[in-house]
DSSP file (Angstrom, degrees, kcal/mol; ACC not computed):
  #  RESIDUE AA STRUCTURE BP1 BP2  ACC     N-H-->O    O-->H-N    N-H-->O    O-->H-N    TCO  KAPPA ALPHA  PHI   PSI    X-CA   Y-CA   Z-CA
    1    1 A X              0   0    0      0, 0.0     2,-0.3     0, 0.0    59,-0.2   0.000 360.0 360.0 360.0 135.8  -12.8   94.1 -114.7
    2    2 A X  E     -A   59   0A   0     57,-2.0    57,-1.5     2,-0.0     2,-0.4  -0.933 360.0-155.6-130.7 168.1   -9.7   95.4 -112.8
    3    3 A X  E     -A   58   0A   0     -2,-0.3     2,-0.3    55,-0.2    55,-0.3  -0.992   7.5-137.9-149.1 165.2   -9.5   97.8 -110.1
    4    4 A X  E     -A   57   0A   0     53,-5.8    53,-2.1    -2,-0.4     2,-0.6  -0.863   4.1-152.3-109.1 141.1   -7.3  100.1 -108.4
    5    5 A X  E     -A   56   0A   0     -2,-0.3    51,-0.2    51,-0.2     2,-0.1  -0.976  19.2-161.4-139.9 127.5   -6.6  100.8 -105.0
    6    6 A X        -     0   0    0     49,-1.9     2,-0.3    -2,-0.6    49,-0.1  -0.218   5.0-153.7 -76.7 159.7   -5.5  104.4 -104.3
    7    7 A X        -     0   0    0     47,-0.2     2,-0.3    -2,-0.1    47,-0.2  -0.930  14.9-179.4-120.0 138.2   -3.8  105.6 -101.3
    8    8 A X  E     -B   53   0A   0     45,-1.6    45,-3.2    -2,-0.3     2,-0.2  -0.841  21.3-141.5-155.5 121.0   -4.1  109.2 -100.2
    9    9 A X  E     -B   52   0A   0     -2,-0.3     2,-0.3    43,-0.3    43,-0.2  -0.562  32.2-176.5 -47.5 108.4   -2.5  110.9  -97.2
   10   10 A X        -     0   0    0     41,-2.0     2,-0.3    -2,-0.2     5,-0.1  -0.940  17.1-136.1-136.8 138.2   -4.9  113.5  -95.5
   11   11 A X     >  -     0   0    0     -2,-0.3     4,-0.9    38,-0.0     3,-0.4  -0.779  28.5-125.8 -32.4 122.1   -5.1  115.9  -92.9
   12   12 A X  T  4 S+     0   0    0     -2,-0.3     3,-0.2     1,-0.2    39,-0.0   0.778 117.5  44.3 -59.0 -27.1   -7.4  116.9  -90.3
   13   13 A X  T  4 S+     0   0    0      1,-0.2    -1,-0.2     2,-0.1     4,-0.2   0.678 129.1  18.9 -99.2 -38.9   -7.1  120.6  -92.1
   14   14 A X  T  > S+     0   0    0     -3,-0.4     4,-1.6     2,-0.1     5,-0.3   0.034  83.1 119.8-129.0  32.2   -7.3  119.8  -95.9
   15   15 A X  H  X S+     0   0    0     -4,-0.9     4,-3.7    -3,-0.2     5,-0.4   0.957  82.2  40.5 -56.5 -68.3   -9.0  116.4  -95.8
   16   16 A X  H  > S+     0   0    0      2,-0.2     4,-1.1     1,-0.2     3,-0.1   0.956 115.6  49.4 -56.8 -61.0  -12.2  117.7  -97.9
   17   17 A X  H  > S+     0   0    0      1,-0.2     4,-2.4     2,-0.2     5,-0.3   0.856 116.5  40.9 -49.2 -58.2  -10.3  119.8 -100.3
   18   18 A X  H  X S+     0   0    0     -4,-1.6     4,-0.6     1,-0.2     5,-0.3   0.768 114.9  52.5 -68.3 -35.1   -7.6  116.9 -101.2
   19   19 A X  H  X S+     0   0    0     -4,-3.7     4,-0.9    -5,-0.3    -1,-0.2   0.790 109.8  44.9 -77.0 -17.2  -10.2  114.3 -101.3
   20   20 A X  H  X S+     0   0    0     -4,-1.1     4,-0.8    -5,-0.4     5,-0.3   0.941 116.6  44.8 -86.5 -72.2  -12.5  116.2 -103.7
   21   21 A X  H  X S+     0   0    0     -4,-2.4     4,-0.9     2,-0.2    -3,-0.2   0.930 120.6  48.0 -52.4 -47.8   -9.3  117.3 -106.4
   22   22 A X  H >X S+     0   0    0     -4,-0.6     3,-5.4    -5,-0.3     4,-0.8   0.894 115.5  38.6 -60.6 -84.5   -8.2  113.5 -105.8
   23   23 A X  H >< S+     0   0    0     -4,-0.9     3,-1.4     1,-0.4    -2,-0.2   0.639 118.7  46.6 -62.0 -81.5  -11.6  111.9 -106.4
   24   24 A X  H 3< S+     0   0    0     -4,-0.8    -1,-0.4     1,-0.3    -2,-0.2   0.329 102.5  67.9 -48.5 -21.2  -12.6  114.7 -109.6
   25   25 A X  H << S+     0   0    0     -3,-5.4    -1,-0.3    -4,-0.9    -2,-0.2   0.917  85.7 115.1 -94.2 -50.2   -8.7  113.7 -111.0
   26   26 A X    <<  -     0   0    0     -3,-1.4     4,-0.1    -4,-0.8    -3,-0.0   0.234  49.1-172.3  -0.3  99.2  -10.5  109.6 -111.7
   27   27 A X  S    S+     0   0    0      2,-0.1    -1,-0.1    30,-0.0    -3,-0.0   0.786  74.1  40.3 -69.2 -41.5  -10.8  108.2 -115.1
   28   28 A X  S    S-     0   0    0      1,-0.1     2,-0.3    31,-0.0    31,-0.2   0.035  97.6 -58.7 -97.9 179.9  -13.1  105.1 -113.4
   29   29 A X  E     -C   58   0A   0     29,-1.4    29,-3.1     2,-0.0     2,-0.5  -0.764  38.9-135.9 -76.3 143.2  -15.7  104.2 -110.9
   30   30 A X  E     +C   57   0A   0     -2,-0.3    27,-0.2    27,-0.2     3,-0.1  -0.851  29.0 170.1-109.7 109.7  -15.4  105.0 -107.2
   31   31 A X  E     -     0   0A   0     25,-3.8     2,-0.3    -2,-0.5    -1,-0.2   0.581  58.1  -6.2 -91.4  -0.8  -16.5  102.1 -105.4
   32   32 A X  E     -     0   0A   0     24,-0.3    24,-0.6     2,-0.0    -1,-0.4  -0.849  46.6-151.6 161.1 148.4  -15.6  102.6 -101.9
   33   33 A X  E     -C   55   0A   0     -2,-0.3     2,-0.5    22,-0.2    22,-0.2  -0.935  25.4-171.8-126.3 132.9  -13.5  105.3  -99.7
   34   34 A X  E     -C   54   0A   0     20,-1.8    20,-3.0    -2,-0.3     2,-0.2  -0.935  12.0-146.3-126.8 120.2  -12.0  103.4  -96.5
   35   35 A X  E     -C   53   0A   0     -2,-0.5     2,-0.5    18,-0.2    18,-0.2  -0.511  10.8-133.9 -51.3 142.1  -10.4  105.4  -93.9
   36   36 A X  E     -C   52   0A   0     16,-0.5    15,-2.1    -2,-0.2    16,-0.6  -0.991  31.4-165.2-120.3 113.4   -7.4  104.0  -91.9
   37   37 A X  E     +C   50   0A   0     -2,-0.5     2,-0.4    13,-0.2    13,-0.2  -0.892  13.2 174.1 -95.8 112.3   -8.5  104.9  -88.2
   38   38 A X  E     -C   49   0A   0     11,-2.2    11,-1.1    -2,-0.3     2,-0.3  -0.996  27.4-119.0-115.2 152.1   -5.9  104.7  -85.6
   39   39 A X        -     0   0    0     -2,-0.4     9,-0.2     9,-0.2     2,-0.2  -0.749  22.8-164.8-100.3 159.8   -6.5  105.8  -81.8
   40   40 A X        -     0   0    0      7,-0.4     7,-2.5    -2,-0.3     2,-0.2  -0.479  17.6-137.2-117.8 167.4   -4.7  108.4  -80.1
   41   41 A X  B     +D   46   0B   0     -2,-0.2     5,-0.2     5,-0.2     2,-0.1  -0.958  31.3 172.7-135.1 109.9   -4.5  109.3  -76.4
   42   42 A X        -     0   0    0      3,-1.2     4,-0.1    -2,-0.2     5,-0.1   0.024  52.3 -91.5-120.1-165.6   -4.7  113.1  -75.9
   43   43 A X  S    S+     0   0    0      1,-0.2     3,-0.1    -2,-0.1     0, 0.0   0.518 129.5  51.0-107.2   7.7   -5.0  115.0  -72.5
   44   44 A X  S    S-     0   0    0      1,-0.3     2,-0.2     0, 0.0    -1,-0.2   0.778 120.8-117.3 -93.0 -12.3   -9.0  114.9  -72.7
   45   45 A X        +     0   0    0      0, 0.0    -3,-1.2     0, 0.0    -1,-0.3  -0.833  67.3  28.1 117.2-155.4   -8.6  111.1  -73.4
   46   46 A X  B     +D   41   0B   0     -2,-0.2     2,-0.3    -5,-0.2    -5,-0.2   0.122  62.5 156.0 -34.6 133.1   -9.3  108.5  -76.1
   47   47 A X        -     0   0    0     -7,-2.5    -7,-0.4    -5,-0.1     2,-0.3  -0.883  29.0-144.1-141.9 171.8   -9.3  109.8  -79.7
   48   48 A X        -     0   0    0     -2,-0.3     2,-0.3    -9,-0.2    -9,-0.2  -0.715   9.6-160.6-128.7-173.9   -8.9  108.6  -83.0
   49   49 A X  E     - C   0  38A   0    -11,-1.1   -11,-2.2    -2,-0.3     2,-0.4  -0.775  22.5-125.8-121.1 164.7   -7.2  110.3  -86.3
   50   50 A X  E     + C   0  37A   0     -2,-0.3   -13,-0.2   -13,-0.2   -38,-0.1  -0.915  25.9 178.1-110.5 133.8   -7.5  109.4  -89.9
   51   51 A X  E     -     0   0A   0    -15,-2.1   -41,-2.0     1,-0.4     2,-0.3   0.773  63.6  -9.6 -96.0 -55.9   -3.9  108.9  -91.3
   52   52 A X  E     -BC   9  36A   0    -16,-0.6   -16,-0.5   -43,-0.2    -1,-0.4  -0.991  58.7-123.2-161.1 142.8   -5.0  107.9  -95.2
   53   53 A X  E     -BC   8  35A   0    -45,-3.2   -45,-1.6    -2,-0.3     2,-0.5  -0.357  16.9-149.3 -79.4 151.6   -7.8  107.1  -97.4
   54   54 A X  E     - C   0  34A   0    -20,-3.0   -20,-1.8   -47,-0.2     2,-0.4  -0.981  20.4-166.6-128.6 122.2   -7.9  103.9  -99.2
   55   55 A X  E     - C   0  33A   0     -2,-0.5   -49,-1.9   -22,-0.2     2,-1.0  -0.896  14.3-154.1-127.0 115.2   -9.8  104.3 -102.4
   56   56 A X  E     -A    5   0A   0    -24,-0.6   -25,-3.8    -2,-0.4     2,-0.5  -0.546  10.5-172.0 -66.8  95.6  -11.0  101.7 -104.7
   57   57 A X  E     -AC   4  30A   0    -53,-2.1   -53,-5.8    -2,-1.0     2,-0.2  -0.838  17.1-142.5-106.5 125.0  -11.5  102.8 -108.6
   58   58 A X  E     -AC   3  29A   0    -29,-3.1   -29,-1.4    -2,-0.5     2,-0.4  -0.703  24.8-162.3 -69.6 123.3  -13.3  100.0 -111.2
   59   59 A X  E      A    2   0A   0    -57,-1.5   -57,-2.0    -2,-0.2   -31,-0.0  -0.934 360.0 360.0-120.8 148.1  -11.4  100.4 -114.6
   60   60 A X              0   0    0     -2,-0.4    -1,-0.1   -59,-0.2   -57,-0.0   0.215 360.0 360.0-106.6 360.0  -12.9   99.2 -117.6
């Protein structure tokens, strides 16, 4: 078994769109989506953003 680990760069604005075209572009099995979470400090207060998905595809 080998696997692949994706990176993909998202947006709060096209997050769903690019992660669906990405995902549907996959030869393999999707085992797991991780998000890379950092927090922000806005002027209502603590936040987070998503920078890039980290996606693990099973190749046979």
């Amino acid at each position: 078994m080998k696997y692949n680990v994706h990176r993909l760069d998202v947006s709060v604005n096209n997050m769903q769109e690019d992660l669906q075209k990405f995902l549907n572009s996959l030869h393999g099995e999707i085992i797991s989506v991780f998000p890379n979470i950092r927090p922000t400090f806005q002027l209502m207060g603590a936040t987070s953003k998503v920078d890039f998905l980290l996606i693990v595809e099973k190749i046979e």
